[in-house]
DSSP file (Angstrom, degrees, kcal/mol; ACC not computed):
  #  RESIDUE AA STRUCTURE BP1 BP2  ACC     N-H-->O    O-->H-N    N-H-->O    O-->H-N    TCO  KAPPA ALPHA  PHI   PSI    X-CA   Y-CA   Z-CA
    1    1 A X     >        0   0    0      0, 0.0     4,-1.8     0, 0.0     3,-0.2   0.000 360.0 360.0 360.0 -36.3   92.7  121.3   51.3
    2    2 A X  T  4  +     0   0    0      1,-0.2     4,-0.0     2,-0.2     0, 0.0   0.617 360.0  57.9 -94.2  -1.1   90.0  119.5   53.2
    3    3 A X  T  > S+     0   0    0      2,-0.1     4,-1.3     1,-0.1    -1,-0.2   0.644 107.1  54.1 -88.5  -9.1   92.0  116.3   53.0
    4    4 A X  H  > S+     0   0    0     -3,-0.2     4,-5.2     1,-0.2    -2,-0.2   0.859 108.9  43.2 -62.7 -45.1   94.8  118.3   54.8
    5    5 A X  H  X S+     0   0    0     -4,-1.8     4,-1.4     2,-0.2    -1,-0.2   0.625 103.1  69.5 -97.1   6.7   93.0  119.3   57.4
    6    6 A X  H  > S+     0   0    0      2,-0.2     4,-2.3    -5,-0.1    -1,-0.2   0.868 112.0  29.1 -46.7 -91.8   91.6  115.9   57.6
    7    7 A X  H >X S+     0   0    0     -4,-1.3     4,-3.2     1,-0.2     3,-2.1   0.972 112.2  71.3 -48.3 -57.2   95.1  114.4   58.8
    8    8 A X  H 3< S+     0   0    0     -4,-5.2    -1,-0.2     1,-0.3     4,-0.2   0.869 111.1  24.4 -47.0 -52.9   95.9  117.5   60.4
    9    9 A X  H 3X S+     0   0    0     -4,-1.4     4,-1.4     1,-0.2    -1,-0.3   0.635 111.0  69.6 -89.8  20.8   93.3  117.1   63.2
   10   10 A X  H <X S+     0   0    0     -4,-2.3     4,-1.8    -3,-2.1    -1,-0.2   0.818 110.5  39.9 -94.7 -40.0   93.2  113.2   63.0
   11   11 A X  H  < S+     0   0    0     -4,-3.2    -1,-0.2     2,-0.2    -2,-0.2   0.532 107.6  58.7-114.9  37.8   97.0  113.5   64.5
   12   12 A X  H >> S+     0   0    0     -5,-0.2     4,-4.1    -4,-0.2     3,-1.4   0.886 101.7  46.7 -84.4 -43.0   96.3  115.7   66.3
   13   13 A X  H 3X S+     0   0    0     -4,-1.4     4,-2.1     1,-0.3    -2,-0.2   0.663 114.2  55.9  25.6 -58.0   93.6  113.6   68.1
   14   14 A X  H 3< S+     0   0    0     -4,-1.8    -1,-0.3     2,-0.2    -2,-0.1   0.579 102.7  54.2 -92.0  -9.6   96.5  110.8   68.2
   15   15 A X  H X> S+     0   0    0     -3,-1.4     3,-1.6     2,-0.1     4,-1.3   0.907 107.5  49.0 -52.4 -65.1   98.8  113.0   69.9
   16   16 A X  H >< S+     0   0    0     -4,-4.1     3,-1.9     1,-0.3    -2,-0.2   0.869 110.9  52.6 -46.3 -68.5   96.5  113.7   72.5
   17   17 A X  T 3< S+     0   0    0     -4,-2.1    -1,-0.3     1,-0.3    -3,-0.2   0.565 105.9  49.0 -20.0 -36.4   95.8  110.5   72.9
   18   18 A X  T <4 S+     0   0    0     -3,-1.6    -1,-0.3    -5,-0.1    -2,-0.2   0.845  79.6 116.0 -96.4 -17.7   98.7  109.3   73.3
   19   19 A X  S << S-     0   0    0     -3,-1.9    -4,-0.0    -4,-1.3    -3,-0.0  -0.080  76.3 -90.1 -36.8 131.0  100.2  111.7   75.8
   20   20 A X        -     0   0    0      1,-0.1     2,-0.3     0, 0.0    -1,-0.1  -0.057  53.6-102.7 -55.2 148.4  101.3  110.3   79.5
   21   21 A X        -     0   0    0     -3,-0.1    -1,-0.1     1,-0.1     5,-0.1  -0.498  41.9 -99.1 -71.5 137.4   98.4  110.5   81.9
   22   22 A X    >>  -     0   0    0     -2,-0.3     3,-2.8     1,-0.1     4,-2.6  -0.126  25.5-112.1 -62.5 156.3   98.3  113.5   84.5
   23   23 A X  H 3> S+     0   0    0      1,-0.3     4,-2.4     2,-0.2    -1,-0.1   0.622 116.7  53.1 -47.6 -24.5   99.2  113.2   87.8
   24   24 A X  H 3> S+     0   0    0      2,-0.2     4,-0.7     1,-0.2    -1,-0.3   0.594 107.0  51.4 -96.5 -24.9   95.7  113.7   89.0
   25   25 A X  H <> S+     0   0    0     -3,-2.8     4,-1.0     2,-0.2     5,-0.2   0.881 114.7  42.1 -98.5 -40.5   94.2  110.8   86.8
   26   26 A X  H >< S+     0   0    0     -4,-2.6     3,-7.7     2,-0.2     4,-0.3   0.897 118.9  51.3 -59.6 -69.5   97.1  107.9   88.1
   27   27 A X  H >< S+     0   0    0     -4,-2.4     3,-5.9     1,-0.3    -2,-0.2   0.608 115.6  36.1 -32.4 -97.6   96.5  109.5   91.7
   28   28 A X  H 3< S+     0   0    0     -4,-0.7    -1,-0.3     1,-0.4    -2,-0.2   0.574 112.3  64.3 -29.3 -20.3   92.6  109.1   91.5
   29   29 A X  T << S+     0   0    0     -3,-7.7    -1,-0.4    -4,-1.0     2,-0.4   0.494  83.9  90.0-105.1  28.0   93.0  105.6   89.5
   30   30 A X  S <  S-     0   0    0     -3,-5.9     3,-0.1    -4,-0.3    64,-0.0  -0.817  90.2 -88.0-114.1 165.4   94.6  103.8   92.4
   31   31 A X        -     0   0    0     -2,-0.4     2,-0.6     1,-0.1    -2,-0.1  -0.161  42.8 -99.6 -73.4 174.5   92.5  102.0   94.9
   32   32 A X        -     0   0    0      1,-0.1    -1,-0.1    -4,-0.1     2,-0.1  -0.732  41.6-122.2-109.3  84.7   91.2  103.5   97.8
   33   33 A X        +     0   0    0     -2,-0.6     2,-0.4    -3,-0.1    88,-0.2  -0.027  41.9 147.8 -60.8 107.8   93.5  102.8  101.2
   34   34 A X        -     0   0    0     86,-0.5    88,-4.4    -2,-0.1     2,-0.3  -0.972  44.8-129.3-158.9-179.9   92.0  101.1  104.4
   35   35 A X  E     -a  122   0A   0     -2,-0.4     2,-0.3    86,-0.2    88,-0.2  -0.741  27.3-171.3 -97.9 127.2   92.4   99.1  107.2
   36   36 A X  E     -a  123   0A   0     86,-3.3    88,-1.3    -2,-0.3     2,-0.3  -0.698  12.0-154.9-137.8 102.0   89.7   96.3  107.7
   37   37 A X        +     0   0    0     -2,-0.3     2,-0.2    86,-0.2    88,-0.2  -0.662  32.1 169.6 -75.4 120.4   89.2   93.9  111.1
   38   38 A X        -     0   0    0     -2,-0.3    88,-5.7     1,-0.1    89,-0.1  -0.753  31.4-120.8-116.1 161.7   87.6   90.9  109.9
   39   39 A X     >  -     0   0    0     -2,-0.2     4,-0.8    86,-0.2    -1,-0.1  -0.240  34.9 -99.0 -89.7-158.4   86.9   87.5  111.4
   40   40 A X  H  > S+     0   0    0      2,-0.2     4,-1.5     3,-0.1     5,-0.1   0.697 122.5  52.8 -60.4 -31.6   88.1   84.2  110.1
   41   41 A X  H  > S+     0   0    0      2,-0.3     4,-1.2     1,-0.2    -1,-0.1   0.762 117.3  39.8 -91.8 -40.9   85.3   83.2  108.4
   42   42 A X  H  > S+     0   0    0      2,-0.1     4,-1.9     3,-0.1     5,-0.3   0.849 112.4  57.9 -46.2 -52.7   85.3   86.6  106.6
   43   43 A X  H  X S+     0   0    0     -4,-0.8     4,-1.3     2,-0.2    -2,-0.3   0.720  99.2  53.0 -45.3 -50.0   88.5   86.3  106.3
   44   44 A X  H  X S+     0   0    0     -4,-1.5     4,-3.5     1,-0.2     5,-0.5   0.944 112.4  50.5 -70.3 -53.4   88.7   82.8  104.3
   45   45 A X  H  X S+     0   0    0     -4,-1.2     4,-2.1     1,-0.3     5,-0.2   0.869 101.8  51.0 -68.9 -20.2   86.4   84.1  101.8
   46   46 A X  H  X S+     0   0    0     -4,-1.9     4,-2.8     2,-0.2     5,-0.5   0.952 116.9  47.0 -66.6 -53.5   87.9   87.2  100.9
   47   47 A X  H  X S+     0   0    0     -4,-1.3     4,-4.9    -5,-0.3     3,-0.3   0.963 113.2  54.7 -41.2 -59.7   91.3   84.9  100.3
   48   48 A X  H  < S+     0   0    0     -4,-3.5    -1,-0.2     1,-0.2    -2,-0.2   0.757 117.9  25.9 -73.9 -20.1   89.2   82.7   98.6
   49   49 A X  H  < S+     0   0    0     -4,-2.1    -1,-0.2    -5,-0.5    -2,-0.2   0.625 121.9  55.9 -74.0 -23.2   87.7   85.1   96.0
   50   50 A X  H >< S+     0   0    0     -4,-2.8     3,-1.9    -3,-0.3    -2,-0.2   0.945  79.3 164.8 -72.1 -55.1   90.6   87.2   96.2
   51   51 A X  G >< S-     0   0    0     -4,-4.9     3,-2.4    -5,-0.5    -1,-0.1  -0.370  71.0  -8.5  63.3-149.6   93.1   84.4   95.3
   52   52 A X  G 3  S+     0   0    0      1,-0.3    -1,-0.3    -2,-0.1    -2,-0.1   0.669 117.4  83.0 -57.6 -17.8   96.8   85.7   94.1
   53   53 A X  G <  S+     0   0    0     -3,-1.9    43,-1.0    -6,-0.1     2,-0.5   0.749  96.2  68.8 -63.4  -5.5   95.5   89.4   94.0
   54   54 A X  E <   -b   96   0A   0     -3,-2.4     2,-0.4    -7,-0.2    43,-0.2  -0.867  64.8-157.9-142.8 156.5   96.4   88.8   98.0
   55   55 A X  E     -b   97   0A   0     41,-2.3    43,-2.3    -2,-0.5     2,-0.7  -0.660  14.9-155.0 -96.9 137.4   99.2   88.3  100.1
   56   56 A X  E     -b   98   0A   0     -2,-0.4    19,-1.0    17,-0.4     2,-0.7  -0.905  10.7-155.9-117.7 123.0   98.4   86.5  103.6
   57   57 A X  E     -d   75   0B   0     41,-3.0     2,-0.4    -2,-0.7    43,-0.3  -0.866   3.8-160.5 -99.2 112.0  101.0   87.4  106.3
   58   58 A X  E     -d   76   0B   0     17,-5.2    19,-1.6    -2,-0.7    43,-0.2  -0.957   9.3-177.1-108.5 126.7  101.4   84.8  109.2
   59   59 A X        +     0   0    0     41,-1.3    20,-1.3    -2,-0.4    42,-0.2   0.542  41.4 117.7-104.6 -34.9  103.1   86.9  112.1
   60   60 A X  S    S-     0   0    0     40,-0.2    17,-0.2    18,-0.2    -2,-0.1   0.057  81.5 -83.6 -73.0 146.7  103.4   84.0  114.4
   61   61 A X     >  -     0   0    0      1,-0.1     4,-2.3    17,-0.1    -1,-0.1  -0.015  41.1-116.3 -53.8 147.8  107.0   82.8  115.6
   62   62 A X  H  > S+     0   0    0      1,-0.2     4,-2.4     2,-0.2     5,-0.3   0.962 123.2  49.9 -62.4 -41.1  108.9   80.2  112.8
   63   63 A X  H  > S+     0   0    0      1,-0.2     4,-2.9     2,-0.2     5,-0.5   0.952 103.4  52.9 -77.7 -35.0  108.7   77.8  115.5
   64   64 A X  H  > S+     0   0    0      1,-0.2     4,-0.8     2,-0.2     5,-0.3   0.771 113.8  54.9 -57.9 -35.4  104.7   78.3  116.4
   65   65 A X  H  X S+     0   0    0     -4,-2.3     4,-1.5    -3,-0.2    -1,-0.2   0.848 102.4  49.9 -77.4 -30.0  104.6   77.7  112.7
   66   66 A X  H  < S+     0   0    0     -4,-2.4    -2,-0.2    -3,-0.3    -3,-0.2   0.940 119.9  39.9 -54.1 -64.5  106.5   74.2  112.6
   67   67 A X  H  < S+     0   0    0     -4,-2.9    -3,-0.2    -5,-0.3    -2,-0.2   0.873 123.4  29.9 -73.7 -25.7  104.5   73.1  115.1
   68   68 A X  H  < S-     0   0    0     -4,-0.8    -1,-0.2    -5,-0.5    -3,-0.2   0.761 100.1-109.1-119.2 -22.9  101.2   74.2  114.5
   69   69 A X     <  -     0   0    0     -4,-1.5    73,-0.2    -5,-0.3     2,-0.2  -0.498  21.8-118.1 120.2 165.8  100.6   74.6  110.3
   70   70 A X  B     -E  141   0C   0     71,-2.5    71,-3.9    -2,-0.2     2,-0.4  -0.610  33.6 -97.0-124.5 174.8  100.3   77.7  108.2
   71   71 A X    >   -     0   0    0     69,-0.3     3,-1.5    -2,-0.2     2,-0.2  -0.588  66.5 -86.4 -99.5 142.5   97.1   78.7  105.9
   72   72 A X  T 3  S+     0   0    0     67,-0.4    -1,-0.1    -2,-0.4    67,-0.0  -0.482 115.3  11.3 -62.4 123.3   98.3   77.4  102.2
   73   73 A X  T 3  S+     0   0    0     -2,-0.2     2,-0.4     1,-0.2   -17,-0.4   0.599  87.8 143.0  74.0  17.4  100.3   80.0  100.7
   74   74 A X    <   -     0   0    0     -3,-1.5   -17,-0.2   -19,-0.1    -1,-0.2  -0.835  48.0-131.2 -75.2 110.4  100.9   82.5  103.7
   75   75 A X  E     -d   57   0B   0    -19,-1.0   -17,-5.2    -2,-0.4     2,-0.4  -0.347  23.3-133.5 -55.2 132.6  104.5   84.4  103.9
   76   76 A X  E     -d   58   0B   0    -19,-0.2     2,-0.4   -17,-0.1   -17,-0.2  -0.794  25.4-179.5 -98.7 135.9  105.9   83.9  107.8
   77   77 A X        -     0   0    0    -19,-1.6     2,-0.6    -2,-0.4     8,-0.0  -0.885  17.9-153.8-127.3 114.1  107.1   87.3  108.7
   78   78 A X    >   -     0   0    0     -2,-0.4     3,-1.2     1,-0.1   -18,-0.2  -0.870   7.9-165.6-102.6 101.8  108.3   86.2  112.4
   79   79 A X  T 3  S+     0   0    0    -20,-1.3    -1,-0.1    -2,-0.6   -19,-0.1   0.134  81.4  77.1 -79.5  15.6  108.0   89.7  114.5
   80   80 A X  T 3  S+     0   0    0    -21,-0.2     2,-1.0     2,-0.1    -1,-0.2   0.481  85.5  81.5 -97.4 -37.2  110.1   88.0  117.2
   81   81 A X  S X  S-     0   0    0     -3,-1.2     3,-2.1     1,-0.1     2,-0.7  -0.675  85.1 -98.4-107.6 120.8  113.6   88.5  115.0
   82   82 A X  T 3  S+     0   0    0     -2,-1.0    -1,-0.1     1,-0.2    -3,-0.1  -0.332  99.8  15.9  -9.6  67.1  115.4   90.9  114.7
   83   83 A X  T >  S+     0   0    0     -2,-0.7     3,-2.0    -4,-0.1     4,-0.3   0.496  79.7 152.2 109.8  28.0  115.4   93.4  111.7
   84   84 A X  T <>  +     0   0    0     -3,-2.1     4,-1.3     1,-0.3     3,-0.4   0.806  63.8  70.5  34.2 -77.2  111.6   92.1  110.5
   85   85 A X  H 3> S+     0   0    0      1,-0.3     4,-1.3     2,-0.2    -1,-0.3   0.751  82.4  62.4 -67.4 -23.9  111.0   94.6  109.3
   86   86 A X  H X4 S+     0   0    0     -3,-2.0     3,-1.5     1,-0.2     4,-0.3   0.931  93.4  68.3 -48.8 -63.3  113.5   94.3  106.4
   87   87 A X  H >4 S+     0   0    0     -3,-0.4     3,-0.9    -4,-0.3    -1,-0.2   0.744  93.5  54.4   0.7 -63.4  111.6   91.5  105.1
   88   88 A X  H >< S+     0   0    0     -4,-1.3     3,-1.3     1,-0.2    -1,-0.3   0.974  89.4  84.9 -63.7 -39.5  108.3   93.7  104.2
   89   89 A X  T << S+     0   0    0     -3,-1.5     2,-1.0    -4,-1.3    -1,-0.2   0.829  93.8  42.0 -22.0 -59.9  110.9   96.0  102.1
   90   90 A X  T <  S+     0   0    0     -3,-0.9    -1,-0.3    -4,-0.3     2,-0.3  -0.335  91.2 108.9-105.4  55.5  110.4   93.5   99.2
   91   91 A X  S <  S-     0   0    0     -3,-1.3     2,-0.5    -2,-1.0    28,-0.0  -0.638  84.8-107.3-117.9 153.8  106.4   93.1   99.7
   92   92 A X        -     0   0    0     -2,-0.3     3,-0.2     4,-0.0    -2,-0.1  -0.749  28.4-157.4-124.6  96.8  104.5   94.8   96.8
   93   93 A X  S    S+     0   0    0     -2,-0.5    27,-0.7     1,-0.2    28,-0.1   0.357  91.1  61.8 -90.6  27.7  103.1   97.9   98.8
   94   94 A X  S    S+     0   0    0     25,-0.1    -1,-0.2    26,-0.1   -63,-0.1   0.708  92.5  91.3-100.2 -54.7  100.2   98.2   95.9
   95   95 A X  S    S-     0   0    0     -3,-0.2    26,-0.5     1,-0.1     2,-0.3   0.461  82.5-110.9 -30.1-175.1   98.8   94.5   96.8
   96   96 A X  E     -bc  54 121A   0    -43,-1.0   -41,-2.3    24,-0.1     2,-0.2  -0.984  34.3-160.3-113.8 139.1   96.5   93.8   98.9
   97   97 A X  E     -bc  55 122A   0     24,-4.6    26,-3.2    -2,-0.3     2,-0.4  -0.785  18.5-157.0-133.3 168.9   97.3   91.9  102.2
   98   98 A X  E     -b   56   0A   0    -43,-2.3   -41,-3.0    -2,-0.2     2,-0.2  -0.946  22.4-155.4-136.3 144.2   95.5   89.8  105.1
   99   99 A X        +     0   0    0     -2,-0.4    26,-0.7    24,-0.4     2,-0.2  -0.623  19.6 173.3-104.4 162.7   97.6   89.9  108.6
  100  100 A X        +     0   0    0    -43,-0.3   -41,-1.3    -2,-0.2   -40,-0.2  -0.823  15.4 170.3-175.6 145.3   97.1   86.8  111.1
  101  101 A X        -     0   0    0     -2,-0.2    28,-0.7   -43,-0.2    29,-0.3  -0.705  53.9 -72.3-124.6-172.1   98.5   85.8  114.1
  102  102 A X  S    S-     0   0    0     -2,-0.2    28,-1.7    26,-0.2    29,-0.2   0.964 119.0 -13.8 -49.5 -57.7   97.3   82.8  116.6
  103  103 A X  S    S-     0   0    0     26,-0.2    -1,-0.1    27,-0.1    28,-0.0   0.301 111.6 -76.4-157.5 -23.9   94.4   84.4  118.0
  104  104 A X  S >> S+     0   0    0     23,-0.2     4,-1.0    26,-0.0     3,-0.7  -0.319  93.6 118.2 137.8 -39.9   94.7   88.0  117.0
  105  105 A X  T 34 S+     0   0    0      1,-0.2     4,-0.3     2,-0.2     3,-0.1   0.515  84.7  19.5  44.1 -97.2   97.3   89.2  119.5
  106  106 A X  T 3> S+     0   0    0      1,-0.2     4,-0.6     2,-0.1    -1,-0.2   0.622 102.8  84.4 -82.2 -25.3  100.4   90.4  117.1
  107  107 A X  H X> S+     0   0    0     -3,-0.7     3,-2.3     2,-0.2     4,-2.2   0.967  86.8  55.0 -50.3 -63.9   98.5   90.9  113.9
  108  108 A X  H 3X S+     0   0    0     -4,-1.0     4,-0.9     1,-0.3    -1,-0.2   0.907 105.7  56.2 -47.8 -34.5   97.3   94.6  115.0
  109  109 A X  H 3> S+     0   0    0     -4,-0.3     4,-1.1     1,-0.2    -1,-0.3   0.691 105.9  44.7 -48.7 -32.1  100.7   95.3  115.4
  110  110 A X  H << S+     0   0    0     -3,-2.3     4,-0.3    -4,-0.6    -1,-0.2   0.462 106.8  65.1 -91.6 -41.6  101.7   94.3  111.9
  111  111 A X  H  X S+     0   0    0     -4,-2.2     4,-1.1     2,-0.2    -2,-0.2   0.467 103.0  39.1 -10.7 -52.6   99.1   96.1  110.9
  112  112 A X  H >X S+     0   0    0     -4,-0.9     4,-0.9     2,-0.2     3,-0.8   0.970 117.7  52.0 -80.8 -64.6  100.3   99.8  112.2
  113  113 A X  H 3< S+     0   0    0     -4,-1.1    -2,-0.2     1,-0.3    -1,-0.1   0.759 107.3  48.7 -80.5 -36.8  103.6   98.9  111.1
  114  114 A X  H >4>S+     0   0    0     -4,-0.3     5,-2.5     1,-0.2     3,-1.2   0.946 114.3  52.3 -56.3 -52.0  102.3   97.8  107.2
  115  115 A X  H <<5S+     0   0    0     -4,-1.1     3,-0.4    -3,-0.8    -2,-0.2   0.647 105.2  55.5 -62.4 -35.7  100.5  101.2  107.3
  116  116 A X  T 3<5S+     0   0    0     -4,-0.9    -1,-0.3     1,-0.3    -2,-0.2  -0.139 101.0  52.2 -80.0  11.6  103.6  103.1  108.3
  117  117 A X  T < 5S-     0   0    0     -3,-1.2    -1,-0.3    -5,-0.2    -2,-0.2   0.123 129.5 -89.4-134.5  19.8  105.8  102.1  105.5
  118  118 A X  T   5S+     0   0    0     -3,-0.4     2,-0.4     1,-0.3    -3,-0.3   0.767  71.1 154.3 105.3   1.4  103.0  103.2  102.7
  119  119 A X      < -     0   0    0     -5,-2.5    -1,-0.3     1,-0.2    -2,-0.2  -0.807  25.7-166.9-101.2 125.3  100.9   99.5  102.4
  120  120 A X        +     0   0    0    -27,-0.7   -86,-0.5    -2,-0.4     2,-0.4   0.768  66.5  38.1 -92.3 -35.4   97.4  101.0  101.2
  121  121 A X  E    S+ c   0  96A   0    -26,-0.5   -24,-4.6   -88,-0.2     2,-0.4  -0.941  70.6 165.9-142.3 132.6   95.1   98.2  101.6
  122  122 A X  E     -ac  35  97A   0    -88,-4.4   -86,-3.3    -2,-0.4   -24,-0.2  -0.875  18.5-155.4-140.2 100.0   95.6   95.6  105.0
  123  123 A X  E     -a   36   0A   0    -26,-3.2   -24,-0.4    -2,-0.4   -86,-0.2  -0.564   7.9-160.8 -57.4 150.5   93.1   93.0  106.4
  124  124 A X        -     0   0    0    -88,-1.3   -24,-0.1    -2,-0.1   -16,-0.1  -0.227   4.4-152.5-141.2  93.0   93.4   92.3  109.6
  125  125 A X        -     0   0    0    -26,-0.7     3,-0.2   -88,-0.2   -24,-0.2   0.190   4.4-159.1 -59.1 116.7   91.9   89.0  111.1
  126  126 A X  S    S+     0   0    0    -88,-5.7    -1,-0.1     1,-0.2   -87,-0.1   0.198  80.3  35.4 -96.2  33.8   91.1   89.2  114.6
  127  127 A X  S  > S-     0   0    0    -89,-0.1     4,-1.3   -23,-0.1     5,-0.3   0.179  93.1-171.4-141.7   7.9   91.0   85.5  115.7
  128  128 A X  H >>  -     0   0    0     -3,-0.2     4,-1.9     3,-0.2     3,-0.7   0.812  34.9 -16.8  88.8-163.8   93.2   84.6  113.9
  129  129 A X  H 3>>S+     0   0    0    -28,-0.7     4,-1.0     2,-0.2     5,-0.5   0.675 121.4  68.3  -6.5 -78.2   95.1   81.0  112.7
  130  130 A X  H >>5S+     0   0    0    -28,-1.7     3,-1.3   -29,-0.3     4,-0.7   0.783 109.5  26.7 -20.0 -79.1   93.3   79.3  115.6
  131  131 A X  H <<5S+     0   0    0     -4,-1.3     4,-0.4    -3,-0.7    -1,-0.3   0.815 114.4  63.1 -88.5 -13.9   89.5   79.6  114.3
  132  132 A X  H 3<5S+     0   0    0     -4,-1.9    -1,-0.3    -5,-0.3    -2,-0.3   0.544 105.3  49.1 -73.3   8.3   90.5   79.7  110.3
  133  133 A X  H <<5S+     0   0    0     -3,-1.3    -2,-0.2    -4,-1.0    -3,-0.2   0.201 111.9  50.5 -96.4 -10.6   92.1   75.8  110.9
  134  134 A X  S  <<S+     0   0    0     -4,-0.7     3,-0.2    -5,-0.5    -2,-0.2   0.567 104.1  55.1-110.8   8.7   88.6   74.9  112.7
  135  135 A X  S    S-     0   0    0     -4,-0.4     2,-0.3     1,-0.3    -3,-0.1   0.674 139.9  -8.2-103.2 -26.5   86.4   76.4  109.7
  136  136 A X    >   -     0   0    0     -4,-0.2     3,-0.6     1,-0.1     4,-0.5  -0.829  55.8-159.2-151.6 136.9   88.4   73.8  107.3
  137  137 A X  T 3  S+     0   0    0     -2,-0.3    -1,-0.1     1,-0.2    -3,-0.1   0.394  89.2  81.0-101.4  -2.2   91.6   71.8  108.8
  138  138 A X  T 3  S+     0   0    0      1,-0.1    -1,-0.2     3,-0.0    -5,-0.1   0.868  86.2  52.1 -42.6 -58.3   92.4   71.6  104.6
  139  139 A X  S <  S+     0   0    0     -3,-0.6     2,-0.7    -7,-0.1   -67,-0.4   0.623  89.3  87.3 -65.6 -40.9   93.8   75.0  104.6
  140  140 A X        +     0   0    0     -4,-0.5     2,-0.5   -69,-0.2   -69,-0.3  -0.510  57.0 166.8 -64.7 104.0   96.6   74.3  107.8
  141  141 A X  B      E   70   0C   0    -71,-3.9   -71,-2.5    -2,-0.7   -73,-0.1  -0.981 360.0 360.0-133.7 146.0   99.6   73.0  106.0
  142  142 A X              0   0    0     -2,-0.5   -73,-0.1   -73,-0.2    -1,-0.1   0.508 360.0 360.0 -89.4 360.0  103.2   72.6  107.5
């Protein structure tokens, strides 16, 4: 008898266990949403510690990017054309992301609009391209 009731509560034990988690524990285990204005210089190290956990979004026109370089591994979202905004549709709204423009300019914009479709956690570099190519001219690639 007491090897019955052994097993009994040992799956029971692995039932519970194994049962989907409540709504209340997924809510509560995802991170924490905000908005953050950084400088460049902030800005590089959080990329650089961060590394593929983040997406860097260069705002600035396709041609402003020909001519002048991107940050290594930044997605051009060019807010200049037409339907944009489709483009973020297939962005990860879970990630984490760094915004950037020239100088800081368009980025806030990009910003609002990131925030407004659901994207929970959003750098947004207020000096933008300009002074992250003059803290390392490595990082600017065409």
């Amino acid at each position: 008898m007491r090897q019955i009731l052994s097993i009994f509560f040992v799956f029971c034990g692995f039932v519970a266990f194994c049962q989907a988690p409540s709504e209340e524990i997924v809510r509560n285990s995802l991170p924490e949403p905000f908005t953050i204005k950084i400088d460049a210089a902030r800005a590089k190290q959080i990329a650089d510690f961060q590394g593929s956990n983040l997406v860097l979004i260069d705002v600035r026109t396709t041609e402003e990017v020909q001519k002048l370089g991107r940050i290594r591994n930044a997605v051009n979202v060019d807010m200049s054309q037409p339907g944009f905004e489709e483009s973020l549709l297939s962005l990860d709204n879970t990630k984490q992301y760094m915004v950037y423009d020239y100088v800081g300019g368009k980025s806030g914009k990009m910003v609002a609009l990131l925030k407004k479709m659901g994207f929970r956690q959003v750098y947004e570099v207020t000096d933008g391209f300009k002074a992250w190519s003059l803290l390392e001219k490595a990082t600017a690639v065409r």
